[in-house]
DSSP file (Angstrom, degrees, kcal/mol; ACC not computed):
  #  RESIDUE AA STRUCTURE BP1 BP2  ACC     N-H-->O    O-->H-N    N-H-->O    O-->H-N    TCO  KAPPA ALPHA  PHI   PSI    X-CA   Y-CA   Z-CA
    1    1 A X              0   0    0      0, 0.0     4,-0.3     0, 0.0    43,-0.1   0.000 360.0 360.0 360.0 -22.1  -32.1   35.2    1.3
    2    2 A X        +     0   0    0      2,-0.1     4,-0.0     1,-0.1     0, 0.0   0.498 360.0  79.4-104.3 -10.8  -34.8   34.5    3.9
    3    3 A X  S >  S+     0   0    0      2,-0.2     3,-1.5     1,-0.2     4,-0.3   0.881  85.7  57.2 -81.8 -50.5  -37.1   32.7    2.1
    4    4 A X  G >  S+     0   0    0      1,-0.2     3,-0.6     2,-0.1    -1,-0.2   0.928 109.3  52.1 -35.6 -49.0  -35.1   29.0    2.3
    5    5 A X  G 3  S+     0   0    0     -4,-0.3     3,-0.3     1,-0.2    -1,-0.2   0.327  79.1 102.3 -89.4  15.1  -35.2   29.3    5.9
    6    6 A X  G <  S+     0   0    0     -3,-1.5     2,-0.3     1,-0.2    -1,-0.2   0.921 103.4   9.7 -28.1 -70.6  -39.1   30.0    6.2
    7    7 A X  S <  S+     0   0    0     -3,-0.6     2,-0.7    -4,-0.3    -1,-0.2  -0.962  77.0 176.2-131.0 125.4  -39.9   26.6    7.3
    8    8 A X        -     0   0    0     -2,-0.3     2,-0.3    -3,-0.3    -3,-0.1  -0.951  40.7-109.4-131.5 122.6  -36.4   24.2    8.2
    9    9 A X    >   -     0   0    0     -2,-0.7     3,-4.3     1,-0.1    -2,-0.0  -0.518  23.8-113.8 -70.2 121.1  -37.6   20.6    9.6
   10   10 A X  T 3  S+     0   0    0      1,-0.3    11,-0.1    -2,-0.3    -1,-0.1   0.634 121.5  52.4  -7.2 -49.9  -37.0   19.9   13.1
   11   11 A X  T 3  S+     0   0    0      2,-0.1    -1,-0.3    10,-0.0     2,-0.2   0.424  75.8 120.7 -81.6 -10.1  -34.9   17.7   12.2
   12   12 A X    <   -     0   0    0     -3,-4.3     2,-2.2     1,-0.1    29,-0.0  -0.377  69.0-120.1 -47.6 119.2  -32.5   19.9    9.6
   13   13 A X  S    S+     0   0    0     -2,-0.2     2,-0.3    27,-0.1    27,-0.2  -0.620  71.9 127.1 -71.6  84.3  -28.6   19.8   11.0
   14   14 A X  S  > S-     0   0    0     -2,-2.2     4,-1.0     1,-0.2     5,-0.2  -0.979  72.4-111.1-131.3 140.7  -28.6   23.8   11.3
   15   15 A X  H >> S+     0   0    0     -2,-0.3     4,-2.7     3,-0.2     3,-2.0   0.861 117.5  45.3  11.2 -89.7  -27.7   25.9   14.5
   16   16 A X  H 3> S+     0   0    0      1,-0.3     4,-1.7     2,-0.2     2,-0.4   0.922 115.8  44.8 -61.9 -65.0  -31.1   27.2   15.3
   17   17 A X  H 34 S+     0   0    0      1,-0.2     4,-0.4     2,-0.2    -1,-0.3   0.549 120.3  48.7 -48.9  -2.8  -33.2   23.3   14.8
   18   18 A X  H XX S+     0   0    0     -3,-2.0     3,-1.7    -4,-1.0     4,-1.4   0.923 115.3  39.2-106.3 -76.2  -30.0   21.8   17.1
   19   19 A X  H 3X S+     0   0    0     -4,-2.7     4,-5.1    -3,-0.3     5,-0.3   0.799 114.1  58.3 -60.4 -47.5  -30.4   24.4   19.4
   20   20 A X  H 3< S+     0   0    0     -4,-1.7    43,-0.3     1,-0.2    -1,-0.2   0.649 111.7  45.1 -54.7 -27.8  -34.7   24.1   19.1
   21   21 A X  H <4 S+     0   0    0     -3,-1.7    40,-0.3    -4,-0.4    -1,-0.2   0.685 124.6  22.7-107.1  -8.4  -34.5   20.8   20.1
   22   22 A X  H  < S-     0   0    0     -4,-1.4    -2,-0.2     2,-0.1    -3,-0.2   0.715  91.5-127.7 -98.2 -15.6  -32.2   20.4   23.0
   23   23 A X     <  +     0   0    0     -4,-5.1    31,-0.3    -5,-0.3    -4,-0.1   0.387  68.4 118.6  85.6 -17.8  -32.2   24.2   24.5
   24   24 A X        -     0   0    0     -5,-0.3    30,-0.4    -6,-0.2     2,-0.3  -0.075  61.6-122.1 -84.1-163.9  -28.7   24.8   24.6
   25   25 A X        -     0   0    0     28,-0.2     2,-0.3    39,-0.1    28,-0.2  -0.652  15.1-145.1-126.1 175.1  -27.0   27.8   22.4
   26   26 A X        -     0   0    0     26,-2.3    26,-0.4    -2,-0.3     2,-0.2  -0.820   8.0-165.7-136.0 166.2  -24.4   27.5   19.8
   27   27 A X        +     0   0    0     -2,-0.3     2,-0.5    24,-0.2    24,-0.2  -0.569   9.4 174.9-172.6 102.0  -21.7   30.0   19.2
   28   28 A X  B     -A   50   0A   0     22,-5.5    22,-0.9    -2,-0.2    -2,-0.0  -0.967  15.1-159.1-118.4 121.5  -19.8   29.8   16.0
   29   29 A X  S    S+     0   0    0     -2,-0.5     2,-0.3    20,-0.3    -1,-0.1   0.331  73.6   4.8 -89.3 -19.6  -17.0   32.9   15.4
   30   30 A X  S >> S-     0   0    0     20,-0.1     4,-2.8     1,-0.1     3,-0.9  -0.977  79.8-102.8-165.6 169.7  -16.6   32.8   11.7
   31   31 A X  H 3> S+     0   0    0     16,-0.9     4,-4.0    -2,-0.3     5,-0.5   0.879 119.4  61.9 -66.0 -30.3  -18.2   30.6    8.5
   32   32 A X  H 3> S+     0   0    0      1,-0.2     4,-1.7     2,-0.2    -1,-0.3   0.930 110.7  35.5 -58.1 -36.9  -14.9   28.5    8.5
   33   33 A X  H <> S+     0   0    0     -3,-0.9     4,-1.3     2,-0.2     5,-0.4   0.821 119.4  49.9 -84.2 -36.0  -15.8   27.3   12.0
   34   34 A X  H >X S+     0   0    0     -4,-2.8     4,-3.1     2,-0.2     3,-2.9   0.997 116.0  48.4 -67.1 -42.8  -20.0   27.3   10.9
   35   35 A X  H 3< S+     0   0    0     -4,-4.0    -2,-0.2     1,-0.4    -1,-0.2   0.942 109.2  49.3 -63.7 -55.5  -18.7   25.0    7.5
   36   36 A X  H 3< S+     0   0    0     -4,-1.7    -1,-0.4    -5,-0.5     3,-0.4   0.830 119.4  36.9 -70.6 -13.0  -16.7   22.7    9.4
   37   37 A X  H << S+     0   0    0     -3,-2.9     2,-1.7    -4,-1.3     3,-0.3   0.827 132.7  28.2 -89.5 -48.1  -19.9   22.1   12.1
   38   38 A X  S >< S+     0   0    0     -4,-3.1     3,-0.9    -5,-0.4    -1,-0.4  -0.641  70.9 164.5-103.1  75.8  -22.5   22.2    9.6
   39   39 A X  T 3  S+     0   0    0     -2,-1.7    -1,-0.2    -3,-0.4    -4,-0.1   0.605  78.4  48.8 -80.6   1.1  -20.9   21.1    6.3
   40   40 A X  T 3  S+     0   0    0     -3,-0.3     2,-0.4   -27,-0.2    -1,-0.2   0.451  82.6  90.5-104.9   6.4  -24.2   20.6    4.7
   41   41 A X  S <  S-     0   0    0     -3,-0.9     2,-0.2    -6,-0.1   -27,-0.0  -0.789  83.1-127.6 -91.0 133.6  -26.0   23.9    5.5
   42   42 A X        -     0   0    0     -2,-0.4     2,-0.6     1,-0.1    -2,-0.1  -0.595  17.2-125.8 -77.5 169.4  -25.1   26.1    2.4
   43   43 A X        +     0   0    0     -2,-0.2    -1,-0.1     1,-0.1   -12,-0.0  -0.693  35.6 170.8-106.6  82.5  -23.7   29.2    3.3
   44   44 A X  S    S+     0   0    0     -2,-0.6     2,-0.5   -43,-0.1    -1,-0.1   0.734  72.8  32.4 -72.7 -11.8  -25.7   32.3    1.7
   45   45 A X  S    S-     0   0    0    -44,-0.0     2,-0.9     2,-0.0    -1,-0.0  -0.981  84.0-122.6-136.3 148.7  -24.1   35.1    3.6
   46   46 A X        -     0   0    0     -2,-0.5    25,-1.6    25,-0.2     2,-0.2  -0.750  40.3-159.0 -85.8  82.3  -20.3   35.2    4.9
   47   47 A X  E     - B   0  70A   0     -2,-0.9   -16,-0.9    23,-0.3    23,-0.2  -0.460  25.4-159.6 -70.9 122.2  -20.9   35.8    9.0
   48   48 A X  E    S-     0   0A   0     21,-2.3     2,-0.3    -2,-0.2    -1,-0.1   0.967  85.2  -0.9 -59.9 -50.6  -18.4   37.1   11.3
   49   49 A X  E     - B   0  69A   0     20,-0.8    20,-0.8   -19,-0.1     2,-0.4  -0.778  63.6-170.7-123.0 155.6  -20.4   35.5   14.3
   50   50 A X  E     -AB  28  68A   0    -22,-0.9   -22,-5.5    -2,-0.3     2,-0.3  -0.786   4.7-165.4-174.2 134.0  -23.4   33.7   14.4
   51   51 A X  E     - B   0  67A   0     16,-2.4    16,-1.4    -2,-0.4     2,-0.4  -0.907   6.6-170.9-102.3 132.0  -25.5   32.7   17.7
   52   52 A X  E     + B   0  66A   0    -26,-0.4   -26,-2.3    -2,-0.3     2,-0.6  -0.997  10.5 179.3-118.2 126.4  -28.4   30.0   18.3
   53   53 A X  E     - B   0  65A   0     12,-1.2    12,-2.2    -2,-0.4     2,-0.5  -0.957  19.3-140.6-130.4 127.5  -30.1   30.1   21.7
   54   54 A X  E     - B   0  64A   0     -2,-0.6     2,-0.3   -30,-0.4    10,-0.3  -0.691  15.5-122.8 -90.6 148.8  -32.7   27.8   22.2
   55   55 A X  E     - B   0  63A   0      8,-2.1     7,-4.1    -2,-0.5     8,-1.1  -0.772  18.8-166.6 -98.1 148.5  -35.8   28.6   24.1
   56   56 A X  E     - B   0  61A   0     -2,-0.3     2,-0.4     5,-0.3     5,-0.2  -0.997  10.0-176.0-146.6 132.3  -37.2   27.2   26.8
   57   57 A X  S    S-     0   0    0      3,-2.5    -2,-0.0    -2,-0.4     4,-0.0  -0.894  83.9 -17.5-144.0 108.2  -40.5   27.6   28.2
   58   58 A X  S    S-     0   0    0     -2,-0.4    -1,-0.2     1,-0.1     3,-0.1   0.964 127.3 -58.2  49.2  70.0  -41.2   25.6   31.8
   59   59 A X  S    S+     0   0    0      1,-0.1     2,-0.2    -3,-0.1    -1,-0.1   0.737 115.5 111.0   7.6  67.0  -38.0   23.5   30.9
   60   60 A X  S    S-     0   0    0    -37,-0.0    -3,-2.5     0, 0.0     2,-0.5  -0.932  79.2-108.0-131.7 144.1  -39.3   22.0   27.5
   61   61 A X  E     +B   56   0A   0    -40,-0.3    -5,-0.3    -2,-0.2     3,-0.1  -0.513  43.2 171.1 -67.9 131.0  -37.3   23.4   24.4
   62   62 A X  E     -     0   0A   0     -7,-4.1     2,-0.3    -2,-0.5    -6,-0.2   0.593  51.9 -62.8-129.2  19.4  -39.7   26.0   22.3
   63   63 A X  E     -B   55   0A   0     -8,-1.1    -8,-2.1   -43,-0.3     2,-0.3  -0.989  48.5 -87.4 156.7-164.0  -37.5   27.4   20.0
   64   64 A X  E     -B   54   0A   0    -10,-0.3   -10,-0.3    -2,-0.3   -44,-0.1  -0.785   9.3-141.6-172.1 151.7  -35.0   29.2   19.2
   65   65 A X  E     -B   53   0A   0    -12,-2.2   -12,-1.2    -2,-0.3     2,-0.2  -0.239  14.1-159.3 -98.8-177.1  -33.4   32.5   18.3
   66   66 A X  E     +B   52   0A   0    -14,-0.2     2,-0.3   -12,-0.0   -14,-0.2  -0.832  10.8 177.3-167.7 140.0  -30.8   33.2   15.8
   67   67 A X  E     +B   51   0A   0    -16,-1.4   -16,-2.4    -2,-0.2     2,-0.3  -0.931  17.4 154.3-155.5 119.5  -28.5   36.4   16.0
   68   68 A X  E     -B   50   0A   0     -2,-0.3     2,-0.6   -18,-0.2   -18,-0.2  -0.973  25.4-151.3-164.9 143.6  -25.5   36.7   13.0
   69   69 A X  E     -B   49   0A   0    -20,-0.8   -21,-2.3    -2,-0.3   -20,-0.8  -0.952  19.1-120.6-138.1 138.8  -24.0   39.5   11.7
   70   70 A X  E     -B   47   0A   0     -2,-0.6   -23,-0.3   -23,-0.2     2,-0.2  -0.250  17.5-114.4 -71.5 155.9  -22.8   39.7    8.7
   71   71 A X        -     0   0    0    -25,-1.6     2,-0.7    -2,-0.1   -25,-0.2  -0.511  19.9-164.6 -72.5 132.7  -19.1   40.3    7.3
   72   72 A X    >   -     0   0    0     -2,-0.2     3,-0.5     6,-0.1     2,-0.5  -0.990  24.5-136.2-127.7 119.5  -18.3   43.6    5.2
   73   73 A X  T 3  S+     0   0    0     -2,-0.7     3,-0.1     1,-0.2    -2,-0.0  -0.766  75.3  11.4 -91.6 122.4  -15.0   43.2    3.4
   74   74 A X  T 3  S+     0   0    0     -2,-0.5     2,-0.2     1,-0.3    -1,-0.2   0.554  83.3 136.6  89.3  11.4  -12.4   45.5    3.1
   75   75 A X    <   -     0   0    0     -3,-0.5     2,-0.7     1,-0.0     3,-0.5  -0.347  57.3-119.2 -61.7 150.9  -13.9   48.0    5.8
   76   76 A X  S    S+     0   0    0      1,-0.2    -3,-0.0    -2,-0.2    -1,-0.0  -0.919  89.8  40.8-117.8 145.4  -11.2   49.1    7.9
   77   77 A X     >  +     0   0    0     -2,-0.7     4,-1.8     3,-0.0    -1,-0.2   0.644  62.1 150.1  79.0  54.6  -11.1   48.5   11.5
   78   78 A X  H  >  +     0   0    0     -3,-0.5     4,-1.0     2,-0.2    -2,-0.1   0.828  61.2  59.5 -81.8 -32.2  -12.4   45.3   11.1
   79   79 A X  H >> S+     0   0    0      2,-0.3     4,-2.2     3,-0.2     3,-1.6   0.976 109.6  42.7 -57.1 -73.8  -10.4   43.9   14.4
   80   80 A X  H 3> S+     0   0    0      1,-0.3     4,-1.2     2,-0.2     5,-0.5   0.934 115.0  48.2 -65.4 -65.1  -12.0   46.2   16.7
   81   81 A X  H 3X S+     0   0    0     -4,-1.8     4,-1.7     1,-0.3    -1,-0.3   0.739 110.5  52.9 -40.4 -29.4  -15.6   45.8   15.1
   82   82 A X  H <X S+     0   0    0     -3,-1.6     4,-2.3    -4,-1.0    -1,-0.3   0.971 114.3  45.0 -78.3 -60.3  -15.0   41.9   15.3
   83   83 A X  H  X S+     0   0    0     -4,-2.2     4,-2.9    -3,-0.4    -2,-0.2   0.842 116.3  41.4 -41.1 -53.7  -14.2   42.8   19.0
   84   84 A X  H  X S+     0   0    0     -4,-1.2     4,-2.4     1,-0.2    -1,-0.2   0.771 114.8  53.4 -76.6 -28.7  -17.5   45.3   19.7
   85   85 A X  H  X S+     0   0    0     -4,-1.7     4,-1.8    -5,-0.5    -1,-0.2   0.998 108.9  47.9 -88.3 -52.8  -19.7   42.9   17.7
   86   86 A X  H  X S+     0   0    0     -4,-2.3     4,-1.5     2,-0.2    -2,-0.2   0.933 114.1  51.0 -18.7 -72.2  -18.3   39.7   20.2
   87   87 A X  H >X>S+     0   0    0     -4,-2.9     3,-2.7     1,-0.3     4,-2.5   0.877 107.4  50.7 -28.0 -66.9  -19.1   42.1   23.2
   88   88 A X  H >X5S+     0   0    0     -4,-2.4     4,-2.7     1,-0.4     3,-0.7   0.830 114.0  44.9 -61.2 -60.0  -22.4   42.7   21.9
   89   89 A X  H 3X5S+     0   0    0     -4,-1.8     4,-2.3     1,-0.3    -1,-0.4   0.702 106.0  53.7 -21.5 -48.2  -23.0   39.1   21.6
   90   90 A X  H <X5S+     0   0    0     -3,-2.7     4,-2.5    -4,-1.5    -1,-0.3   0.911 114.5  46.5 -75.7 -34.1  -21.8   37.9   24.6
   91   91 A X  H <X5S+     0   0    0     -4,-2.5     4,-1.2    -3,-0.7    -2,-0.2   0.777 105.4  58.6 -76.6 -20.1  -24.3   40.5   26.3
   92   92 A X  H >X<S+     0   0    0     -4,-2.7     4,-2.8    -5,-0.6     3,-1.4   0.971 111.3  39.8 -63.6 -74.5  -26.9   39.6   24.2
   93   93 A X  H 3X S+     0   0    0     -4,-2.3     4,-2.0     1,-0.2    -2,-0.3   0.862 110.7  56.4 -55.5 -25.0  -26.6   35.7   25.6
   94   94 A X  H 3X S+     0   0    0     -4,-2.5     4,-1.2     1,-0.2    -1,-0.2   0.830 113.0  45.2 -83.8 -10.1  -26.0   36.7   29.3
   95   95 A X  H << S+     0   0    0     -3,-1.4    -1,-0.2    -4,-1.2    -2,-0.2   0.749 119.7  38.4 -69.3 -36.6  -29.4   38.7   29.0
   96   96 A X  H >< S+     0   0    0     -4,-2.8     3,-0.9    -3,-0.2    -2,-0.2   0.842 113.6  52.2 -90.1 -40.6  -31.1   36.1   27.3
   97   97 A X  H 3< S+     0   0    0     -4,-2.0    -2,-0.2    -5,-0.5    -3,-0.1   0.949 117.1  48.7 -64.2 -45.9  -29.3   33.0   29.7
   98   98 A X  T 3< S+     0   0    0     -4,-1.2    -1,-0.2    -5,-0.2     2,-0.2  -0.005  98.7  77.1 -37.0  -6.7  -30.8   35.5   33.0
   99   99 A X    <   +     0   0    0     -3,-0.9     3,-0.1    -2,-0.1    -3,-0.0  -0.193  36.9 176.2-119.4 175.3  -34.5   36.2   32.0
  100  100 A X  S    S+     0   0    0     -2,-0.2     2,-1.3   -43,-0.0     3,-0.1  -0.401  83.4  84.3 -72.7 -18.0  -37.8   34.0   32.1
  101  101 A X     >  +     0   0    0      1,-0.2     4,-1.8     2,-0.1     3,-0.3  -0.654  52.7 160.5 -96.7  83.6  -39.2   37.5   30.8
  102  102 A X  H  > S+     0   0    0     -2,-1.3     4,-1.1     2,-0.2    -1,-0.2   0.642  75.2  68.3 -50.7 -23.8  -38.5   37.2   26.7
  103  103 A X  H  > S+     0   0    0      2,-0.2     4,-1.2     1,-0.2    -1,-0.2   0.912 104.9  36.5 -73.1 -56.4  -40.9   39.6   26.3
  104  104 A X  H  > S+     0   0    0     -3,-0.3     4,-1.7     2,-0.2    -2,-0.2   0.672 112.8  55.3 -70.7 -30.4  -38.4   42.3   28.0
  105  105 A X  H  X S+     0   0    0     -4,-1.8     4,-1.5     2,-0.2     3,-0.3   0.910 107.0  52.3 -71.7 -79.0  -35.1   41.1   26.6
  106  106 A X  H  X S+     0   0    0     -4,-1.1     4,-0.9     1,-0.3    -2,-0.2   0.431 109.0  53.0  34.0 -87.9  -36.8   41.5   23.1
  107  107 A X  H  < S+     0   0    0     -4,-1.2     3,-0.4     1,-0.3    -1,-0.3   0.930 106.4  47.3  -8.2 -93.0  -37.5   44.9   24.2
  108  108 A X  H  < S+     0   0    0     -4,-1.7    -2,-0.3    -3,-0.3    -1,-0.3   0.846 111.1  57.9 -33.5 -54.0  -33.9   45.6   25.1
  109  109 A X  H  <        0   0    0     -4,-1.5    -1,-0.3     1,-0.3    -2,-0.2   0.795 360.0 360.0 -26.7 -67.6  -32.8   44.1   21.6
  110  110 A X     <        0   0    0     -4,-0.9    -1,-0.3    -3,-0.4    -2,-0.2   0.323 360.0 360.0 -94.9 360.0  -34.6   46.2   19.6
């Protein structure tokens, strides 16, 4: 599954290389919403959420992060996980929008 996205040309219409070259983030809430932005990226895993944050290092883009979780069908309580996993997101960008120190948000991630 990981292997397509090894190396993706600067230039690729995906999340992270849109995000890599401008700095901003992305924030797409389900595949229907990623399909309709991206209709040419295939879709190999069916995401509830998926994030792209670009990095920026002495205000030049220098990457970018990617953060997705995938969807498990036919768990039950999916609503409230859809909720907790948002949370978790949103805290994830306001740590990462707050930092210069990547090194320590990282940290915190993991």
């Amino acid at each position: 599954m990981v292997t397509p996205w090894r190396r993706i040309p600067l230039e690729a219409p995906t999340p992270l290389t849109e995000v890599a070259r401008n700095g901003g983030a992305i924030w797409l809430s389900t595949t229907e919403e990623f399909q309709a932005r991206y209709p040419d990226v295939p879709v190999v895993v069916d995401h509830q959420a998926h994030v792209a944050i670009g990095l920026v290092v002495e205000g030049r883009p220098a990457g970018a992060l990617g953060i997705s979780r995938a969807r498990r069908p036919g768990r039950p309580g999916n609503a409230l996980r859809t909720r907790e996993q948002a949370s978790y997101l949103a805290e994830v960008s306001a740590m990462l929008a707050s930092t210069t120190d990547l090194q320590s948000v990282l940290e915190q991630l993991a």
